[in-house]
N, C-alpha and C positions, 0 to 999 in steps of 0.2 A: 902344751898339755892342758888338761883339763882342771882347774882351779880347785873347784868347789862342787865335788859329785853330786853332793844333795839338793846344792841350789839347784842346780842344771834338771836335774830331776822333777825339782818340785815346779821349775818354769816352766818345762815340758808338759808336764801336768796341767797348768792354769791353760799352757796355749790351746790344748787338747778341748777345755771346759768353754774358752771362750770360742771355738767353732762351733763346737754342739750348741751354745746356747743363742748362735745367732748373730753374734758382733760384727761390725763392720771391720769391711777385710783390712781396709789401712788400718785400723787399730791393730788387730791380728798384725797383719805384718810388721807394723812398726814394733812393737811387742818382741817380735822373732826378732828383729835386727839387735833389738836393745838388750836381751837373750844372749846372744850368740859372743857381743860385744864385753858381756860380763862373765861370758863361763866360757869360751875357747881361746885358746893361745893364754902366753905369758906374758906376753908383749900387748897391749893395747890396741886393738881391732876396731877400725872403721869402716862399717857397713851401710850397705841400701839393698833394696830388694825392687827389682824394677820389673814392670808387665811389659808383655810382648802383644804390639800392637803387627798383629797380622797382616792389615791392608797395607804398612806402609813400609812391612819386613822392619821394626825399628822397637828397640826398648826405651822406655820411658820411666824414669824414678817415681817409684810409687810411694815409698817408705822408706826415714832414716833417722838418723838420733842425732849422733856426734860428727857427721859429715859434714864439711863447710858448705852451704848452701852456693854460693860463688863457683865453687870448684863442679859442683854439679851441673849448674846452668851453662860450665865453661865445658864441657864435655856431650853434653846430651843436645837431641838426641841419639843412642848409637845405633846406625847400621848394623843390621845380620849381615851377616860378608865375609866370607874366607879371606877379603882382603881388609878388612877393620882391625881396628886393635885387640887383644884381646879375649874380651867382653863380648864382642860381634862375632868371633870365629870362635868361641867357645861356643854361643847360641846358635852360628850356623852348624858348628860338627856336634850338639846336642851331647858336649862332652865336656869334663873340667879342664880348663885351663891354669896353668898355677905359675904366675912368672915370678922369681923370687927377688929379682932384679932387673927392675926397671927401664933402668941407664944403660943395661946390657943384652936386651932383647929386641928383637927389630917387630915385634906384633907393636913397640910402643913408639915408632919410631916418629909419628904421629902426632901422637897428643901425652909425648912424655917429659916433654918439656911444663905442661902442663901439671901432671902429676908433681913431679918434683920440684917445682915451684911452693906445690902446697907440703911440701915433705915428705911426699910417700914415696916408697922406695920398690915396696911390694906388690903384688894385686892378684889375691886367688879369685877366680871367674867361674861360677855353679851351677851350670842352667836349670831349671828348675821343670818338670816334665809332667803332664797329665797322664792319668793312666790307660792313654791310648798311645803314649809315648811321642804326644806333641808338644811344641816346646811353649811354654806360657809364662815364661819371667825367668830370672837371674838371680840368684844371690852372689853380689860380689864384697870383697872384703881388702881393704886396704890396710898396709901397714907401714910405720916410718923405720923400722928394719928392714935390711935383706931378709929374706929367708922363705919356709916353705911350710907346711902344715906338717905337724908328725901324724902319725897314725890315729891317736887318740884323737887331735884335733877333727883328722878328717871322718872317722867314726861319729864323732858328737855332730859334726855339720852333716851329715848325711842326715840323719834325726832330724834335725833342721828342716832339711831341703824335702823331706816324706810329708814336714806337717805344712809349712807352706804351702806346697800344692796342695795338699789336702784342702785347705782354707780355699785359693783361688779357686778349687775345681766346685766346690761345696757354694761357695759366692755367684757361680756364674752358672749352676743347678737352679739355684734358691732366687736368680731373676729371671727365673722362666725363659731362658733362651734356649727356643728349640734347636739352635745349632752347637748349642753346648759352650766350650772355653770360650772360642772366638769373638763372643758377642758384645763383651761389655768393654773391653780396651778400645775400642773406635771413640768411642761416645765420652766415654769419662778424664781421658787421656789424656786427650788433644793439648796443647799448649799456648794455641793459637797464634804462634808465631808467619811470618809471612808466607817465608818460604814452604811449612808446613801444609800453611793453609791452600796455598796456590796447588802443592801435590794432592790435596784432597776434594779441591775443587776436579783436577783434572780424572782423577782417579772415577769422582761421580759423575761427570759428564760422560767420559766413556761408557762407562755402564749404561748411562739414557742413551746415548747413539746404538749400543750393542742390544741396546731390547733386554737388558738382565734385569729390569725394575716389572716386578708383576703385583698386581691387585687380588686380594685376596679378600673374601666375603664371609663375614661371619652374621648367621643370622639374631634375630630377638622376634621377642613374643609379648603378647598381652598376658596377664596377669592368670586370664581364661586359656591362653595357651594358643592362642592364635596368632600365627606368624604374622608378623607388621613390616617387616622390611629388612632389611640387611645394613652392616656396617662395611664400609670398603678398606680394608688396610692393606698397606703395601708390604712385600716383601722382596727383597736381593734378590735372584739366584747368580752368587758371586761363581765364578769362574775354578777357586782355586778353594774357596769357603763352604761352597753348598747355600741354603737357603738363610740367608738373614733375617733376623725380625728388625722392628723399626729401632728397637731400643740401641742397637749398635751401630746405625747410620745418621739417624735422625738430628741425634747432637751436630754431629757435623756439618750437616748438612746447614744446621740452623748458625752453624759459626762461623760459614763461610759465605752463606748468604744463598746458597742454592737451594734451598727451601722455598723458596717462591717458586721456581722453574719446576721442583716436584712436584707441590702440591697442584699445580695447573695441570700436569700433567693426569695425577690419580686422578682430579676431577674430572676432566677429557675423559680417560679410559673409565672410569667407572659409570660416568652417565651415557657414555655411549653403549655401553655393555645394560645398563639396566633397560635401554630403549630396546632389548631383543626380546628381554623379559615381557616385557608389556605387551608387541607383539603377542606372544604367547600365550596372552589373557590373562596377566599377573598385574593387571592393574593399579589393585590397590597396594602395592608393595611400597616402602619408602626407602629411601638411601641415605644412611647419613655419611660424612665425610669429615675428619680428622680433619682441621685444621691450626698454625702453627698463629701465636700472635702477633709474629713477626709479621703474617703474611695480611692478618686482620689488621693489622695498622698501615698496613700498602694503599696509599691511596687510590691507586687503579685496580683496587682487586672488588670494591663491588661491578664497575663496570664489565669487568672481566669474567665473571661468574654471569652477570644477567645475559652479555653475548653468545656462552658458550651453551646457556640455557635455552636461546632462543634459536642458533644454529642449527640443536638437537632436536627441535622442536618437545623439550621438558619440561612440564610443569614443575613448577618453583614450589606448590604447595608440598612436592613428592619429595623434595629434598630437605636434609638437615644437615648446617654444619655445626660440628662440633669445637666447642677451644675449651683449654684449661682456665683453670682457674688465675691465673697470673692475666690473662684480659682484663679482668673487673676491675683490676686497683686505677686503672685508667678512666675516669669518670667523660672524659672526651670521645670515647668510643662508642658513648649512647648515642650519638649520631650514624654511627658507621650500623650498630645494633636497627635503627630506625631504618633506613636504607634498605637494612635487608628487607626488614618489618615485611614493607612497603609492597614488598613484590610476592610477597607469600610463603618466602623461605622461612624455614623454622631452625631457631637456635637453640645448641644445647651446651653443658659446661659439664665437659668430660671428668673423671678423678673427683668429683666433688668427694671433699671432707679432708684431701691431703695438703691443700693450702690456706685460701686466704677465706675459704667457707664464709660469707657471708649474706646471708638471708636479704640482707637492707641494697648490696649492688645486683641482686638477680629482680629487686622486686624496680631498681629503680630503671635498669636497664632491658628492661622486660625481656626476659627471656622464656623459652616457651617449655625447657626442660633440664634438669639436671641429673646426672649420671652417678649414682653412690658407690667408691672405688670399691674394686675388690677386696682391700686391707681390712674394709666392716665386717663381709660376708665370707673371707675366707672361714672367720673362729661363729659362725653367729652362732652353729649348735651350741657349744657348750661355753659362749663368754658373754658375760649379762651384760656388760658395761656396753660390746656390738649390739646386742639385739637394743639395748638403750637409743643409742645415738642413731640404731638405724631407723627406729620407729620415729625417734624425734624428728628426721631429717623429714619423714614421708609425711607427717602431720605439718609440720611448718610449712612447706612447700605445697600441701594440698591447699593450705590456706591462701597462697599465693597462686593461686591456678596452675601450679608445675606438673607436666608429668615426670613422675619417679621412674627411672631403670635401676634395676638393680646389677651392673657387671658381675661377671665372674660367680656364677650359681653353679657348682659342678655336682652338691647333690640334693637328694630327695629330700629328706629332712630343711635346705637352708631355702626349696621349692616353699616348701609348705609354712614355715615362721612366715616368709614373704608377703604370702596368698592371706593370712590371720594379720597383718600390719597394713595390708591394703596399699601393699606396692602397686603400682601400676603395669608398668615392663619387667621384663628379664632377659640375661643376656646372658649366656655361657658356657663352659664345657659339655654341662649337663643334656644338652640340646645339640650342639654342634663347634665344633673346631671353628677358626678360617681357613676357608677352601678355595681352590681357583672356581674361576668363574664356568669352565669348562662340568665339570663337577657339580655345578648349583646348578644349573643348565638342565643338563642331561640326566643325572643322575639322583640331585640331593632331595625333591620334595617326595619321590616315591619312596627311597630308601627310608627318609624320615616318619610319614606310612603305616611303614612297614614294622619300622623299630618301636614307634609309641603309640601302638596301635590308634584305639578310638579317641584315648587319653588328650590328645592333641590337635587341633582344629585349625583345618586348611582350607579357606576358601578361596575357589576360585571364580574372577567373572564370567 
């Protein structure tokens, strides 16, 4: 039964205040576990709340309080499966499971030697469901009793299970994954164990043999509004998922080491694509290209880049790679930076401001441009402290002959603060999505035209 109405109440309320106001979801969730563990049941409730990791059909512990960590690592990860225990044919049938004893159920016939080792006798299974009614985590709850939830209990944990999704679905909105739930359990997830690892290497090489990896082009502008080039970013189209953005493969991809074999790839596909443009009379157009620093610390990757430049017959001036900021703490890579120099490629340090921002390794590793993240320019209308650091960034760096981008500009008003601080580039909603290349082709520079009228300046040779 229910303990203590008013705490329960008043927890419910905080969980409520901590989604609206933004908090990271493991907090939220752990919060919930630690909730649930204090105001349901009579008996002493040990909880986790685990994310469903789509590509591998597998849940993974995300959140817990009082659970032996031991016993978690000794169970996870679980298969979705009508044949798992549980917890897995709960999240395959998107239904509760409630076994009230342990010892005497054959879902645990598996890993209940396991359980009972650590004392639990019980295991109610909750899946936890998006409002499109797909499954995206679990609340499960362990108990060293037999037995089974009464009514109330299972009333207060419904409450529960409405505000966790809420949290996950609101989490995986608020990172901008255009494919919604599915996006961010790939990436944050992973465990990196072998066998893990090996499924998810195999999982992304199929995908490169099946052609489901495509290039996506999103353009920028001069400060005058003159398009300068495109950026190439890749997207999934997963089979079972729909379209991915990078944020839910890219971790993986970088944990298993197949981040090298992508990004050769994007580079291939996007300089051979930009080589139709030109054709076209798009000359002056540039490319830049995401790159990982795993892939910048590959010894054969300048070689590999000046090859695939010279195959295409593409001038090195036209391109830009891009890397985060976590290159620069590496003062050894001013060589690899040189290299590029050398041959005309231009470099840029994508996110600047979200890490290690420092003025003194862009000036010593000369780099030719840095990218101010969208976290500045999402608030710059009305947050003094953004339009602060963003002006500060564009005066420091002008001082260092950098060109400024501004990412993520989606309106009129954060156009024009920009244009008054003497940014240089801009890049974002406000102008254009990424698009396949089919679409920037055929379609994107008249429609653009057309949508910003005279406002916007497109030259062609």
């Amino acid at each position: 039964m229910i303990t203590v109405r008013n705490s329960l109440f008043e927890e419910q309320t905080t969980i409520i205040q901590m989604i609206s106001s933004g908090m990271p979801l493991k907090s939220i969730l752990t919060f919930i576990v630690e909730s649930i563990e204090n105001n349901c049941d009579s008996f002493k409730l040990y909880g986790s709340i685990l994310l469903y990791n789509p590509l591998l059909e597998q849940l993974v512990e995300t959140a817990s309080s009082s659970l032996p960590t031991n016993f978690i690592k000794a169970i996870e990860p679980i298969d979705v499966s009508p044949y798992g225990d549980s917890c897995g044919t709960a999240a395959f049938l998107k239904q509760p499971i409630i076994v009230s004893d342990i010892q005497n159920n054959a879902l645990w016939d598996k890993n209940g030697h396991i359980a009972t080792s650590y004392g639990f006798r019980a295991c109610w299974s909750i899946p936890l469901l998006s409002s499109k009614k797909e499954l995206i985590g679990m609340i499960v709850l362990y108990k060293r009793e037999v037995g089974k939830p009464d009514e109330e209990t299972m009333n207060a944990l419904a409450i529960y299970n409405k505000l966790a999704s809420l949290a996950i679905e609101i989490s995986a909105n608020n990172n901008n994954n255009t494919h919604g739930l599915h996006c961010y359990e790939f990436d944050k997830h992973l465990k990196g164990t072998n066998e893990t690892n090996k499924k998810v290497l195999r999982e992304l090489y199929t995908a490169l043999e099946r052609g489901e990896f495509e290039v996506f082009y999103q353009p920028y502008f001069g400060i005058n509004q003159k398009l300068l080039g495109v950026e190439a970013l890749i997207r999934w189209n997963h089979p079972h998922l729909g379209l991915l953005t990078p944020a839910s493969f890219l971790g993986a991809a970088e944990e298993t080491g197949f981040i090298l074999e992508l990004e050769k790839w994007v580079l291939t596909k996007s300089i051979n694509k930009m080589r139709k443009l030109y054709q076209n009379g798009w000359t002056d157009l540039r490319l830049s290209v995401n790159i990982s620093a795993q892939q910048f610390e590959n010894p054969r990757f300048p070689k590999m880049v000046e090859e695939l430049l010279k195959e295409a017959s593409f001038h090195p001036e036209n391109l830009t790679l891009e890397v985060t900021e976590r290159f620069l703490i590496h003062k050894e890579n001013i060589n690899i930076v040189n290299r590029f120099k050398a041959t005309g490629i231009k470099l840029s340090i994508d996110d600047f401001g979200t890490a290690y921002s420092s003025l003194q390794y862009l000036k010593d590793l000369n780099i030719d441009e840095i990218k101010i993240d969208r976290c500045f320019i999402s608030n710059l209308e009305i947050d003094n402290n953004s339009q602060k650091i963003v002006e500060m960034i564009i005066m420091l760096g002008h001082q260092l002959n950098l060109n400024i981008v501004a990412e993520g500009v989606e309106t009129e008003m954060q156009l024009q603060l920009l244009k008054k601080m003497k940014c240089d580039s801009i890049q974002g909603f406000l102008f254009s999505k990424p698009i396949p290349f089919n679409h920037l082709k055929k379609n994107f520079f008249q429609q653009m035209k057309e949508t910003w009228s005279d406002n916007y300046v497109f030259q062609k040779n």
